[in-house]
FIDRENDREN-801835 format. One record per residue (C-alpha): x, y negated, z negated; residue in one letter. Coordinates in steps of 0.5 Angstrom, whole numbers, plus 500, padded with zeros to 3 digits. Each point is the difference from the previous one (the first is absolute). Layout:
! FIDRENDREN-801835
XYZA ...
***
This chain:
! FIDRENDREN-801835
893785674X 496505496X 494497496X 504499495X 505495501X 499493497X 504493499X 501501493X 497494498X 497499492X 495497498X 500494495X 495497496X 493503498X 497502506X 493498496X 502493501X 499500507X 492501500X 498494503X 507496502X 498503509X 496495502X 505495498X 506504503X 496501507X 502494505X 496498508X 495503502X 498508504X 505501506X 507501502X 505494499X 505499506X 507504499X 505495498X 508502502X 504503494X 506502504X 502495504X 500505507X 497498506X 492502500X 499508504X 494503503X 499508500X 505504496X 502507498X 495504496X 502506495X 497505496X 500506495X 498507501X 499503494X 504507498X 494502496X 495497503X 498507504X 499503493X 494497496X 498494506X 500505506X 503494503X 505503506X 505498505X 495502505X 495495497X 505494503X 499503506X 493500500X 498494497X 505497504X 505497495X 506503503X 500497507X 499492497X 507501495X 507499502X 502504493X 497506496X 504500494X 499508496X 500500493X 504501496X 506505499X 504501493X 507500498X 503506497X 501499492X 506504500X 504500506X 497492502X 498501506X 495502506X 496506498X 494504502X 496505495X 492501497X 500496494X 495495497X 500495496X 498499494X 492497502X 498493498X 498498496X 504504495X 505499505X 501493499X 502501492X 505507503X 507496501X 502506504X 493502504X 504500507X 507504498X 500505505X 493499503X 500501508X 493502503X 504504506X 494505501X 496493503X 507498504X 501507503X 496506498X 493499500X 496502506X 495496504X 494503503X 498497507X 495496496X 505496497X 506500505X 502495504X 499503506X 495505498X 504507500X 501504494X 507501496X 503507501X 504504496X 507500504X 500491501X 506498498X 497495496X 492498499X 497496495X 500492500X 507500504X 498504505X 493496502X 504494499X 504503505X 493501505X 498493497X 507497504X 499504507X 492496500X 504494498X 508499503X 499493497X 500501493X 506500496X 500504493X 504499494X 500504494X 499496494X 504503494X 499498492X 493496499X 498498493X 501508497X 506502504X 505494499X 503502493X 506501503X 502496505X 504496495X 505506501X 500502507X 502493501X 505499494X 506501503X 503501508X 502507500X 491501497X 498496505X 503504506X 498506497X 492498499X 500497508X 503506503X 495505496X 494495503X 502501507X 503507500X 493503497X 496494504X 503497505X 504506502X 493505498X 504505496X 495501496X 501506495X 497507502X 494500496X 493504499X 503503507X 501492503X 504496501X 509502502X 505496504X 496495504X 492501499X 500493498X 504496505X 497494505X 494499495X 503494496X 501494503X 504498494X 500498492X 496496497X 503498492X 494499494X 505498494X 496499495X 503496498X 508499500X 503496494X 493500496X 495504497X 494505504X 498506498X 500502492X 508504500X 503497506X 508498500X 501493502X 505495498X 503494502X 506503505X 494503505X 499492503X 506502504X 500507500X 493499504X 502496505X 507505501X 495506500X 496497506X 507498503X 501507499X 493503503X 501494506X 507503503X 498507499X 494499504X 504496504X 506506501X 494505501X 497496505X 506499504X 501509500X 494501502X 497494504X 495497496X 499494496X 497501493X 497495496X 501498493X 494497495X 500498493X 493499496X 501495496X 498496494X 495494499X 502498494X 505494498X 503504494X 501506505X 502496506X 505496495X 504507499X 501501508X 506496505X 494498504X 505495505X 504507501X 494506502X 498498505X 506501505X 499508498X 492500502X 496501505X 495497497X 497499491X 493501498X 498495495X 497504494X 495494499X 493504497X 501502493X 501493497X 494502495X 496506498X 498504494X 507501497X 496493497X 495505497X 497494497X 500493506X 500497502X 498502506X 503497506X 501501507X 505505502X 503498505X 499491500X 503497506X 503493496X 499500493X 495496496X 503495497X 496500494X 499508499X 500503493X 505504502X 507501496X 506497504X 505505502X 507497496X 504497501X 497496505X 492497499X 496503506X 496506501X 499506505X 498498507X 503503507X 502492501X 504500495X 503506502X 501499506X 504493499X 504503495X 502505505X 501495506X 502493498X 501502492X 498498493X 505496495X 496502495X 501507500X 507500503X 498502507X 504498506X 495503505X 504499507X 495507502X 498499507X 493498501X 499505506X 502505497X 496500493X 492503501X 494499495X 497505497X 493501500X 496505496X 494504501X 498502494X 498496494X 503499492X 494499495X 496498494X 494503496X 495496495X 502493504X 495495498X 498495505X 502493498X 500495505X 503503506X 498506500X 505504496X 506497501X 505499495X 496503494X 501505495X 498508502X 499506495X 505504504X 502502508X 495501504X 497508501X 504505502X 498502507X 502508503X 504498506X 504496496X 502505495X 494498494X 505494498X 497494497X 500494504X 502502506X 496502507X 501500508X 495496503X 496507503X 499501493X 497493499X 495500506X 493496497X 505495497X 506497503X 497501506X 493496498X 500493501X 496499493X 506502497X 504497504X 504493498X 505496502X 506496495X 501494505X 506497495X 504508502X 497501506X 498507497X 493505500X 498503494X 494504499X 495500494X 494504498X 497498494X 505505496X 505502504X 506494504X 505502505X 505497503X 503502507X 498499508X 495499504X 500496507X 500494498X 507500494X 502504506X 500495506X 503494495X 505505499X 502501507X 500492502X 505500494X 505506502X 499496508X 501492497X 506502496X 503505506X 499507495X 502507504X 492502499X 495504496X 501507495X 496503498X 499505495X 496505500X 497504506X 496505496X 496493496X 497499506X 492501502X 500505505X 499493505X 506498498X 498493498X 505496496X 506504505X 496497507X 499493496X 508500499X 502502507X 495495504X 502495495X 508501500X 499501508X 498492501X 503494497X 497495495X 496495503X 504493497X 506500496X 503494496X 506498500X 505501495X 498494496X 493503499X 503506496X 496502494X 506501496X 507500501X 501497506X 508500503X 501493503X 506504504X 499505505X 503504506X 497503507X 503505504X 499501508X 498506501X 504503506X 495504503X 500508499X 506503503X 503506505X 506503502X 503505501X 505506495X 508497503X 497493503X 504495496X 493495498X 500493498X 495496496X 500493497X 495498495X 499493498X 496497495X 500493496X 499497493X 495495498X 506497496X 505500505X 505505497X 505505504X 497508499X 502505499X 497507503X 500507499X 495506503X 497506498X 497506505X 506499505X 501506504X 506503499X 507497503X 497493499X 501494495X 500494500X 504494498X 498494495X 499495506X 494505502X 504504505X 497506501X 505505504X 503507502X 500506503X 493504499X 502508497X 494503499X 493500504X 494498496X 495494498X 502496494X 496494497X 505495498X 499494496X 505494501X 500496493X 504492501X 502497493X 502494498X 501502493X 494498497X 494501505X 500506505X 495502506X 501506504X 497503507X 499507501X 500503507X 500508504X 507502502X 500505505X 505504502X 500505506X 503507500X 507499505X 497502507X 504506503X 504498506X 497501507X 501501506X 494500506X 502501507X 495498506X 498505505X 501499507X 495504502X 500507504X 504498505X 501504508X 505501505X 503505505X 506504501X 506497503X 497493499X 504495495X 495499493X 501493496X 496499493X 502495493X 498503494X 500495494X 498500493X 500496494X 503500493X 496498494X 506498496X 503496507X 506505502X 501502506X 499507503X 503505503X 496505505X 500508502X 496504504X 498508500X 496504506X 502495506X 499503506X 507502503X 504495503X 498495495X 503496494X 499494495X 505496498X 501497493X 496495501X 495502502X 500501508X 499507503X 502501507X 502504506X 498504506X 496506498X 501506502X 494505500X 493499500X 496501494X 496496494X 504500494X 498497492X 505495499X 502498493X 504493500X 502499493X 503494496X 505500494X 502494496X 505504496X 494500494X 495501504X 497503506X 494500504X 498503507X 495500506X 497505504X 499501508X 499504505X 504499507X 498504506X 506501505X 497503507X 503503505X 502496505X 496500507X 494501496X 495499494X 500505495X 507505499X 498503506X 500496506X 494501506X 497504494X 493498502X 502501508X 497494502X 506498505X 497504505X 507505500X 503504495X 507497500X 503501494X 497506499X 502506504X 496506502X 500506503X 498501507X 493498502X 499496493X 497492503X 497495497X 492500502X 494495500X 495505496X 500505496X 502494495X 499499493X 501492500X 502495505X 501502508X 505505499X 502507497X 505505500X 498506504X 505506498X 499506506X 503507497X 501506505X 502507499X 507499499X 500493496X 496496495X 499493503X 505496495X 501494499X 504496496X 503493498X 507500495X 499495495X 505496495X 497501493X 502497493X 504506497X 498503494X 493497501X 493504500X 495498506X 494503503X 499502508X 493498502X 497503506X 492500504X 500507504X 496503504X 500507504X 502507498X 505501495X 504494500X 505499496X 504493496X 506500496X 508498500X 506504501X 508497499X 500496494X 494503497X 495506501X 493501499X 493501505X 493501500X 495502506X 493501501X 495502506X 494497501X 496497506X 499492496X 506495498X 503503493X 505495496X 506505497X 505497496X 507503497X 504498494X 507501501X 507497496X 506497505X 507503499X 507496499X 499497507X 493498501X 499502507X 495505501X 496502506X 493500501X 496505505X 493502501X 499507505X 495505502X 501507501X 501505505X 495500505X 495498495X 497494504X 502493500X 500496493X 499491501X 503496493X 500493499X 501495494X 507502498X 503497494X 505501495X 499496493X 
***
């Protein structure tokens, strides 16, 4: 969408005749009409914005991704479309290299001022400093990739919700889209190329960026500038009559391999296509076929009238309805001039008199708004302010702008299109234009903008696009007008019979079904209705339907989901001479894992000899049943398959128990612990604390008893009386978990006392002391489990007291 492109209307007549006729061509009075309904779809309110981020802008502009983010752009757009990328002049396909064009305006008389020209230095290879990166840090040498890709990188980590898509061709680089189209086997080889080298990201190894993969996940998709099938563009461009069919197969052709490539990796891609205004264009398209391979169109409605008529008249760029008594020529074979409505009605509902079908879906089709300004100089005033006048030439070439007659970006018109003095409005185009005694613009401002808004919302358009973002102010007036307008909705809309122009007496609504979720493998199911003004029987089709679902011609959405990801989907009825649509989100999930959850029965305890009963249950995700194991039981204990442990444990001990459940596909477990004593007493040892009052069941040397004091806890303790020929032992055999690590813990106090096991295992440990000191040993069980557990003096040393035993 370069400066550059323009309708291709011719002036007819001596401009000089037009002095003095503006006055009579004028009609009303200051101030927007109501927007009247062209498409004959059901009135909307919001709607998707879209704009142009500029490959060059980073050059002369200083206009970078980072300004989107810091001039809050980004976070206010559903799609940011980069532009544009070339085609390969000898291989016809995509391509990256560091070439430029022929400049304008020598460019515009070069028929081959874009052969091989790429600009793959501001893609990938230009470093950014921390002042105008995305997110504040500096390229460095080994990135994989750095450049505008690399901080639309960072701009979609800020922003997860904005797509990208990458636009190919404009007004300089469609020169050989008639051929990549011409035939099957063209077409295949163009599309795959696009999406290996920018899908994909295999993006050539060049300057030491780019390789396999440095590209991929930057581009959510395509974006298609044909300028323009089947009709002249640029000066050189191949076009010819094949390529009204060979447009709509090349867009089949993008639409299946996005959808193919999605599928693979799990990702909806989207597909638009900038597309033209003019009705001797639109002629050369399918427009009732294109829609059903797009996610959306951008109606290139600006550039209807500009310099290119170096003479006048001056006109709006961009009317909203057409002035049925301008002096511009008519565009043959038909007798109407350029406006957004004419365009739009011809996309939509048709125009006999161009041999458009229309048949377009409403909701998809956006209007363009630009944010620059086409331009006379040497305008005299007349009667209304400079309109429809002769001029002497463009108006001045602004630097920003690249020095080009009759072209400027609104920050370079600051003082005139944003000055109310110079300022005026048409009430017979709903359209502003800007006059400053020498100099008339055409283009934007709040008000042309929010008449366009209540239009797009009374005839149910898709929303607004916008181009350019470097045209902008930095307080991106015009951009945040757009927004806040496409954001609300027309305050009235007339019916149908209140049309301006062309207004069909047949129409057709849909009823959205919702947005939609499911799942990968869940069949899914969905009916969309809808009804025509005339009462016939329609016809469905859809586009953006995820993977594995289609529908029928009754409206019957169905299938099983393949691939997770969102889709927008737009379902178009038709009667066979009118059409409506609806559009809606499809989200499908990726298909959960099985699982398995087990519920814990908490930590459980027993005592040995004693019959122990606990269910374990769990539950399956997909509704299987379960069948149940265990490890680290305590001996004596088993589960079943469902899930019942049962049995008489035969030894004392805690144990850290796992139950696990198995569906065959998946598992799941539980963890508890469950702590055997022994039978008589807490703990794995019995009468450990000595509080019975007796020693039962330990069993001593003679003149060991049990004493009220010294004690360490309670009302009892051991007293162990050594003599010349003994140590005092005592000791209690213990019934363990075999192969299990444990710890004897002992209080004593006395003359080297000593606590340990013997039998099944073996460890000790002493102290001497006058105070109560805590020992402990660590010791593991054999094959049995049956240890024995002793505390003892030595020889003639003096009595030792101990309490507290345990075994953990």
């Amino acid at each position: 969408m370069p400066r550059s492109r323009r309708l291709g209307l011719t002036l007819a007549g001596a401009a000089t005749a037009l002095l003095g006729l503006a006055a009579s061509l004028l009609g009303g009075t200051a101030g927007a009409a109501a927007a009247g309904n062209t498409t004959g779809a059901a009135a909307t309110s919001g709607g998707i914005k879209v704009a142009y981020f500029d490959q060059w802008s980073i050059y002369q502009n200083a206009f970078y991704l980072k300004n989107l983010d810091t001039e809050g752009i980004a976070g206010k757009l559903n799609y940011l479309i980069y532009d544009f990328e070339n085609i390969d002049p000898s291989n016809l396909t995509c391509f990256e290299a560091t070439k430029a064009t022929d400049p304008d305006p020598a460019g515009e008389n070069d028929p081959n001022a874009g052969d091989g020209a790429e600009d793959s230095f501001a893609d990938y290879q230009k470093s950014f400093d921390s002042t105008i990166s995305v997110d504040g840090t500096s390229d460095v040498y080994n990135q994989p990739i750095v450049g505008n890709f690399h901080q639309l990188q960072e701009l979609k980590k800020k922003y997860p919700n904005l797509k990208v898509l990458l636009s190919i061709g404009g007004w300089t680089y469609s020169k050989y889209f008639s051929d990549v189209a011409a035939t099957d086997a063209s077409r295949k080889k163009f599309v795959s190329s696009c999406i290996d080298m920018f899908i994909k990201g295999n993006l050539p190894s060049q300057g030491g960026y780019g390789g396999a993969g440095t590209g991929a996940g930057i581009f959510d998709g395509f974006d298609i500038d044909w300028e323009y099938p089947g009709a002249a563009g640029h000066l050189g461009n191949h076009y010819s009559a094949a390529d009204t069919a060979n447009y709509t197969a090349l867009l089949a052709e993008f639409r299946n391999e996005l959808t193919a490539q999605g599928a693979a990796d799990g990702h909806t891609y989207a597909l638009s296509a900038a597309v033209p205004s003019g009705q001797d264009k639109i002629s050369k398209i399918q427009t009732n076929q294109i829609g059903q391979y797009l996610n959306f169109a951008d109606a290139m409605t600006y550039d209807m009238y500009g310099a290119w008529n170096a003479t006048g008249p001056t006109d709006e760029q961009d009317p909203l309805y057409a002035n049925p008594n301008s002096p511009e020529s008519k565009i043959a074979p038909g007798n109407e001039t350029y406006s957004i409505d004419n365009a739009i009605r011809a996309w939509t509902v048709g125009d006999s008199a161009y041999g458009i079908p229309g048949g377009f879906p409403a909701s998809k089709l956006t209007v363009g708004i630009p944010f620059y300004y086409r331009g006379w100089t040497g305008v005299p005033a007349g009667s209304n302010h400079g309109l429809y006048q002769t001029a002497t030439g463009g108006s001045p070439g602004q630097t920003d702008s690249g020095n080009v007659p009759g072209v400027a970006m609104y920050k370079e018109l600051n003082g005139v299109v944003n000055n109310a003095s110079d300022t005026f409005w048409d009430p017979t185009t709903d359209s502003a234009y800007f006059y400053d005694g020498n100099n008339f613009y055409g283009g934007e401002d709040a008000q042309s903008i929010q008449a366009r808004a209540d239009y797009a919302h009374c005839n149910g358009l898709g929303g607004f696009m916008m181009f350019s973002l470097y045209d902008l102010d930095p307080a991106t007036t015009l951009f945040n007008d757009a927004v806040t307008d496409i954001n609300g909705s027309a305050s009235t809309c007339p019916s149908p019979s209140g049309s301006p122009t062309g207004t069909p007496t047949e129409s057709v609504s849909v009823t959205s079904p919702g947005n939609q979720t499911g799942t990968v493998g869940t069949a899914a199911s969905v009916q969309v209705s809808g009804s025509d003004s005339a009462g016939k029987s329609l016809t469905y089709s859809a586009t953006g339907l995820p993977a594995g679902l289609s529908i029928s011609s009754s409206g019957l959405i169905s299938g099983t989901p393949t691939a997770a990801g969102t889709s927008n989907v737009t379902v178009t009825a038709s009667s066979g001479t009118a059409t409506g649509s609806t559009s809606f989100t499809w989200t499908v999930n990726a298909q959960g894992a099985e699982t398995v959850s087990v519920t814990s029965p908490g930590n459980q305890t027993g005592t040995v000899g004693t019959a122990a009963s606990v269910q374990v249950s769990g539950s399956d995700s997909a509704g299987k049943s379960l069948t149940y194991s265990a490890t680290g039981l305590p001996a004596g204990l088993s589960i079943s398959s469902s899930g019942l442990i049962s049995g008489t444990p035969t030894a004392a001990g805690t144990s850290n128990v796992t139950v696990t459940a198995s569906s065959g596909t998946a598992t799941g477990s539980t963890s508890f612990t469950w702590t055997v004593n022994a039978s008589g007493g807490s703990g794995a040892l019995a009468n450990g604390g000595f509080e019975s009052g007796s020693l039962s069941p330990w069993t001593c040397q003679s003149g060991s008893a049990v004493v009220s004091s010294p004690v360490h806890s309670g009302s009892y303790a051991l007293q162990v009386v050594p003599s010349s020929s003994t140590t005092g032992e005592c000791d209690q055999t213990v019934t363990l978990q075999p192969n299990h690590s444990y710890t004897l813990t002992g209080w004593v106090q006395g003359p080297y006392a000593y606590i340990g096991v013997s039998g099944g295992a073996s460890g000790s440990t002493w102290s001497s002391g006058t105070s109560w000191n805590k020992l402990t040993v660590s010791f593991t069980t054999g094959a049995s489990g049956t240890v024995t557990v002793y505390v003892h003096g030595w020889y003639a040393q003096g009595n030792v007291n101990a309490d507290d035993f345990s075994v953990s």
